[in-house]
N, C-alpha and C positions, 0 to 999 in steps of 0.2 A: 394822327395822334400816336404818339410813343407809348409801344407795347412792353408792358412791366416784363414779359416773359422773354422779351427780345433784345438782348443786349449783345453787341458787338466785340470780338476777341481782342484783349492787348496785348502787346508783346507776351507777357508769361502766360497769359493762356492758350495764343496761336504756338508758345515755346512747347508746354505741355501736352499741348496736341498732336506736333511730331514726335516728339520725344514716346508719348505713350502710344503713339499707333505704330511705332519702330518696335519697342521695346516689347513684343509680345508672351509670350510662354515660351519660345524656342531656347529662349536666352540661360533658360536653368537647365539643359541638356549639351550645351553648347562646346563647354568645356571637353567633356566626355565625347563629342562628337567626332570635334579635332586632334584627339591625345593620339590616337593611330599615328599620324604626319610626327609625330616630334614637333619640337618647340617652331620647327619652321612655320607653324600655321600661326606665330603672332608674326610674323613678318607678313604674309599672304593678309593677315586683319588689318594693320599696318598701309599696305599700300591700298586696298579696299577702302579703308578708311578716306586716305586723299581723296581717289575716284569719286565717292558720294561725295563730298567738301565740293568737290568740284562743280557735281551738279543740282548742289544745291543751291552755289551760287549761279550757276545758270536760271535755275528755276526763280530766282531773284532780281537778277535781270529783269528777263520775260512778264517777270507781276510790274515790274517799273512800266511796261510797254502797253500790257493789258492787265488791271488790276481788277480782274472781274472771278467771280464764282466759276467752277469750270477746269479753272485753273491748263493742265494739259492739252484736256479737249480745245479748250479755247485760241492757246496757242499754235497747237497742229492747221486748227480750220482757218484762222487767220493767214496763216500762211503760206498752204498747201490747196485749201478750199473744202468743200461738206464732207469728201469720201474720206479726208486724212482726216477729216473732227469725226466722223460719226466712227472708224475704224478705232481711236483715241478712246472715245467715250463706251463702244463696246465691249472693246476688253478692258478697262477699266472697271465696268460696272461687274463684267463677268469677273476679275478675279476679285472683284471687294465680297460680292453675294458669296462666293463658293467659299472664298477664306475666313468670312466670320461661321462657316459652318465646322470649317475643321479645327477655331479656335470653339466653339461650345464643343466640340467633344472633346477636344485637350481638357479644358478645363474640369472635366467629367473624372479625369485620373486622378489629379490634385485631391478634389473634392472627398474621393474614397480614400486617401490618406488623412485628411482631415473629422470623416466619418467613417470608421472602417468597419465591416461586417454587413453592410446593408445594399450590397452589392446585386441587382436585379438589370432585365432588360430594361422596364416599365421602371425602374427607380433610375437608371442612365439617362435613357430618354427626356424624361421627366427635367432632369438636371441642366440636361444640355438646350433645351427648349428655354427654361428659364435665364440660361447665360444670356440665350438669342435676344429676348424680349423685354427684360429686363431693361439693357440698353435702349431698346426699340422706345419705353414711355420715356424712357430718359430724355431721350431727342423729340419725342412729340409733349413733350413739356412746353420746350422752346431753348434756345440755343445759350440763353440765360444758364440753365439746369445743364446741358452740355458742357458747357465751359465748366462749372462748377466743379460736377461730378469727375473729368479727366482732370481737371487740377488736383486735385484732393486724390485721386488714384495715383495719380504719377507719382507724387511725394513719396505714400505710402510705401509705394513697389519700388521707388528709387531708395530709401531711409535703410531697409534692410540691406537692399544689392550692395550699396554702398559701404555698408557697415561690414557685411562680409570683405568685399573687396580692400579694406582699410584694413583691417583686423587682421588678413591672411599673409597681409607683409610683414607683419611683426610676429608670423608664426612660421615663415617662408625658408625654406628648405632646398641648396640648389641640388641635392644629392637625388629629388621629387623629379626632377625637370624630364629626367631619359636622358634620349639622343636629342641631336638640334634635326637630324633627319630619322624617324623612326621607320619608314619604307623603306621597301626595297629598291626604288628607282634612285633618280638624282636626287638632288634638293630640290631643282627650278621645279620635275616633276610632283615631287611631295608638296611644294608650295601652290599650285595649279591644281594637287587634288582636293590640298583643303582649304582653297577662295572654292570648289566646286559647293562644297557644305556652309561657308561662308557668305555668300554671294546673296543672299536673299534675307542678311542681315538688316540691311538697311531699307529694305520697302516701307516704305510708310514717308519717306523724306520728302515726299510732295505735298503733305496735307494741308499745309499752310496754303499752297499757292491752290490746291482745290477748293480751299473756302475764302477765300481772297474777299469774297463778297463781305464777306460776315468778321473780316478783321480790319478795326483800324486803323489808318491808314495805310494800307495795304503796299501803294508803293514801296515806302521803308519798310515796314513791320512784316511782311511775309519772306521777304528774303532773310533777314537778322532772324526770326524764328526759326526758320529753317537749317541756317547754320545752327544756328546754339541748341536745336532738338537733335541735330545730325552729332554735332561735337559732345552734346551729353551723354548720346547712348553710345557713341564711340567710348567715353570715360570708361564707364558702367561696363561695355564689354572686354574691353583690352582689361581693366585693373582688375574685373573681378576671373576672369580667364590666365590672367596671369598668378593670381592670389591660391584659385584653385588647382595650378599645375604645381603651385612652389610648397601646398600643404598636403595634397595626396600624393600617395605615391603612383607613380606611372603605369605599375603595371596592373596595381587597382583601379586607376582610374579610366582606363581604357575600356574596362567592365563595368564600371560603374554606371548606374539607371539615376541616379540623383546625386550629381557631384556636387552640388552647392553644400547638400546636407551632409554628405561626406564630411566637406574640409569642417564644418561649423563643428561636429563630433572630433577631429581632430584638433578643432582650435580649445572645444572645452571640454571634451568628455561628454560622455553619456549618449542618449537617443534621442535628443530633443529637438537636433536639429532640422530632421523631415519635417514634424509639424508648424516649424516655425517656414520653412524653404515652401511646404505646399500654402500657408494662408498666403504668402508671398504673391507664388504663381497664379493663384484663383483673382487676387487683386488686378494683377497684371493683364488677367487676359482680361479680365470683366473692361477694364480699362483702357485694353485694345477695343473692343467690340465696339464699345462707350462711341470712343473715334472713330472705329471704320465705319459703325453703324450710318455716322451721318456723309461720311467719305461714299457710301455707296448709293448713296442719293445725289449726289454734289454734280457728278457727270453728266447723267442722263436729265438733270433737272435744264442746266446747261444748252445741253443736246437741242431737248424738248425746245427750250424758246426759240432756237432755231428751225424747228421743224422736222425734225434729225431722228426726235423717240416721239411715242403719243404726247399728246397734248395735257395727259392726267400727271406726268410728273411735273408740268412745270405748277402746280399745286401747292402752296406755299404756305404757313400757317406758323409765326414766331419766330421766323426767320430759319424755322427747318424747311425744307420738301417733304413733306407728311406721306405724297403717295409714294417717291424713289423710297423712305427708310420702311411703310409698307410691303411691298414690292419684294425687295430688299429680304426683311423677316420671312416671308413667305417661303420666298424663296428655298432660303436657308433655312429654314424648319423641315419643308420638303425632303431638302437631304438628307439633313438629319435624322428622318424617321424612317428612310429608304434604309438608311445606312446602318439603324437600328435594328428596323422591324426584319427584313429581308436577311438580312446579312451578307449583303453584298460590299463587301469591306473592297475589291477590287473594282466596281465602279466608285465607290469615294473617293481610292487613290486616284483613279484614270482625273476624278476631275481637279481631286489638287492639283495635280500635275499641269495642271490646266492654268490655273493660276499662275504658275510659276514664270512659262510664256508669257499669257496676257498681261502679267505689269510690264514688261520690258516693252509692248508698243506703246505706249503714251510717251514712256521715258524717249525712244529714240526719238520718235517724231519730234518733241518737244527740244530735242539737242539738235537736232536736225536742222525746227524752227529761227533756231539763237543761231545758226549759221548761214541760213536763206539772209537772214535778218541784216548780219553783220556784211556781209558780201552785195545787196543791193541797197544799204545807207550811203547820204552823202558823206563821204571821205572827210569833205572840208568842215564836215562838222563835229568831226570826232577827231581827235589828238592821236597819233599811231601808236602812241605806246600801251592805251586805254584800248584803241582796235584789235591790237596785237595780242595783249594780255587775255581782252574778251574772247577770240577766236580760238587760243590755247586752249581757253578754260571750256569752251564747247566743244571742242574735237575731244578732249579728254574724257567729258562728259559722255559723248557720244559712245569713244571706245570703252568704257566703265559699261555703257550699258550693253554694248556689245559683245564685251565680257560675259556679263550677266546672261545672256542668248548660249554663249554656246555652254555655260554650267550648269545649263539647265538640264542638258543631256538629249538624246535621241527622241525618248519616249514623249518628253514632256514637249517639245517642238513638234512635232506629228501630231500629238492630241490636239495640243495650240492652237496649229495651222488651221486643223478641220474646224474646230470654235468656231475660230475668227471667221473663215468661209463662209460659215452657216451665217454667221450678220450680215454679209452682203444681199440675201434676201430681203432681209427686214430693211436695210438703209432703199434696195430699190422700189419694197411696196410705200415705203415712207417719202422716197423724191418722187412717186410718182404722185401721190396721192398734192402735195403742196404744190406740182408743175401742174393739175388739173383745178387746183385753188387760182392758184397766180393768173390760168390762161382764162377763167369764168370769170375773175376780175379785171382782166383786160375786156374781154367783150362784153362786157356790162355796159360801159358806155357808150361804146360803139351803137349799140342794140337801141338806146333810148335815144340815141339822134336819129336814128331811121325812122323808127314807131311814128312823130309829127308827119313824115312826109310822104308813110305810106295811107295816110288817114286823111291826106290832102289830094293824093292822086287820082285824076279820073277815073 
């Protein structure tokens, strides 16, 4: 029977799914991030921008081939076999868990611009817990309530961006811009440092193809989400990036802690525009969480029916995975109260850092996938121009995300690497444990043809 709380994504809701699990909190610092580089950091967004395009259309492909829940994991294991899906689905899960940890306490700073003076350990905490779990009933609603609630967020968080973004050209100033190179190096280098701060713009551009399950029909509809969540927050970032370098001035906005609210005070005067930029941000991230929350169930639920993670995520209720977005909160509540209570502000970093690594291994595998893919199909049933165009659009993919690896920096590859190591434990006690299921199921019947004829023996 058809479950009222269970309703499957359509196009604009698998659209708003990417779009709001791209579009997190980073997006109102972002401006301010880049102003160092000179304007060359819209060219560096600019080709970024292609790169993702690219692999989102890959990632569109690939839901055409397997249009299952999973998404990455699913395509790495298919094609590679358990160790490239369960390596796919561990760092997956690990940066979905740690990164909704570091969005609740983003959204903790917001929140104190919108309440200010009430500023406590116990009253942080408190807050950022609330971002966590908030999300968490949202998704054990059922996927009905999911859909819903990032529809209605995205809008939100999109109505102002936009509105800024729109508004900032008809207050646009080129004399605001600087230099086209504001470093001291080349351009190519100034362009290369800031894709380094850019490069983790677009994480989220898989979401669609990770709930594949739970969108209709997924062959079209997850690819076409994907681009038009990719191409939206491309909008959103490039008009409102460029709105904001062309109304503040350059060498304020290089200093600047909230340039959105900046340009909005220069577009109309006064101090209103913090409170309006933070109710903004707190939308935004709540509306990331909303998505990643069930993004960080989606893998290991996956995993699970393979055999890959325990058997308790692939636990299912509304069409969420109830124990992965359990799990999940835990998790990341964990941290967050480490990161509170202790004050150990240098392991939170060490594990964001962590994150930053583990999405690039789904991403390569799964470019990787679309080239295994395209190189052992029959030839004769594919037209060369369509072979050609698809094997471009996956190397590209591939190098995007291999970009993405080395901007990650030193730190955050060595912290990565050891993560990822540490799964190889869990994937061995986990093939071992289903190679001791499979072999007990093998001598099962062996065992019961013997029993008659040892009971007949003299």
């Amino acid at each position: 029977m058809h479950d009222r709380h269970t309703r499957r994504f359509g196009l604009g809701t698998a659209t708003a799914l990417v779009m709001g699990n791209i579009i997190g909190g980073g997006i109102f610092l972002l401006p301010a991030s880049v102003a160092p580089f000179g304007t060359v950091s819209l060219v560096a967004f600019g080709v970024l921008t292609l790169g993702a395009i690219a692999l989102a259309l890959v990632f569109g492909r690939l839901a055409q081939r397997h249009p299952d829940t999973g998404g990455p994991y699913v395509y790495a294991r298919e094609a590679f076999g358990d160790f490239a899906g369960f390596l796919s689905a561990w760092s997956y899960w690990t940066m979905a868990w740690v990164s909704n940890a570091a969005l609740a306490v983003a959204a903790v700073g917001y929140v104190h611009v919108l309440f200010p003076g009430h500023a406590s350990t116990g009253v942080d905490l408190t807050v950022a817990l609330a971002a966590l779990w908030l999300p968490a009933i949202s998704n054990f609603a059922g996927t009905r309530y999911v859909g819903a609630v990032q529809l209605v967020a995205t809008v939100l968080k999109f109505i102002p961006l936009l509105f800024i973004a729109i508004a900032g050209l008809f207050f646009f100033d080129a004399d605001n811009l600087g230099s086209f190179n504001a470093g001291s190096g080349s351009a190519l280098g100034g362009l290369s440092a800031a894709a380094a701060f850019l490069l983790y713009s677009y994480l989220g551009l898989e979401s669609a193809a990770m709930s594949a399950g739970e969108v209709r029909n997924p062959q079209r509809n997850v690819g076409r989400a994907t681009v038009l969540g990719v191409v939206g927050a491309a909008v959103v970032y490039l008009l409102g990036t460029v709105s904001v370098f062309g109304t503040v001035p350059h060498d304020k906005l290089v200093d600047s802690k909230a340039p959105f609210s900046d340009a909005i005070n220069v577009m109309f005067g006064g101090h209103w525009g913090g409170m309006l930029v933070a109710a903004a941000a707190v939308i935004s991230i709540v509306g990331a969480l909303n998505g990643w929350t069930l993004m960080s169930a989606q893998s290991p639920y996956a995993a699970a029916q393979d055999g890959l993670f325990p058997a308790a995520f692939q636990k299912k209720r509304r069409g969420v995975p109830t124990f992965g977005v359990l799990a999940s909160a835990i998790l990341a509540s964990a941290l967050t109260v480490i990161n509170y209570v202790s004050g150990a502000g240098g392991v939170f970093e060490i594990l964001v850092l962590i994150t930053t690594f583990s999405a690039t291994v789904p991403y390569l595998l799964a470019a990787a996938a679309q080239v295994y893919y395209l190189l052992t199909g029959r030839r004769d049933e594919v037209r060369p121009g369509r072979f050609a165009r698809d094997l471009i659009l996956a190397l590209v993919a591939f190098g995007f995300t291999f970009w993405l690896v080395a901007g990650a920096g030193y730190a955050a590859i060595y912290q990565g690497v050891l993560f990822l190591f540490a799964g190889i434990l869990v994937y061995a006690w986990m093939r071992a444990r289903r190679t001791v299921r499979e072999r007990e199921a093998a001598e099962a019947p062996a065992a019961a043809e013997e029993a008659p004829k040892g009971i007949l023996a003299p």
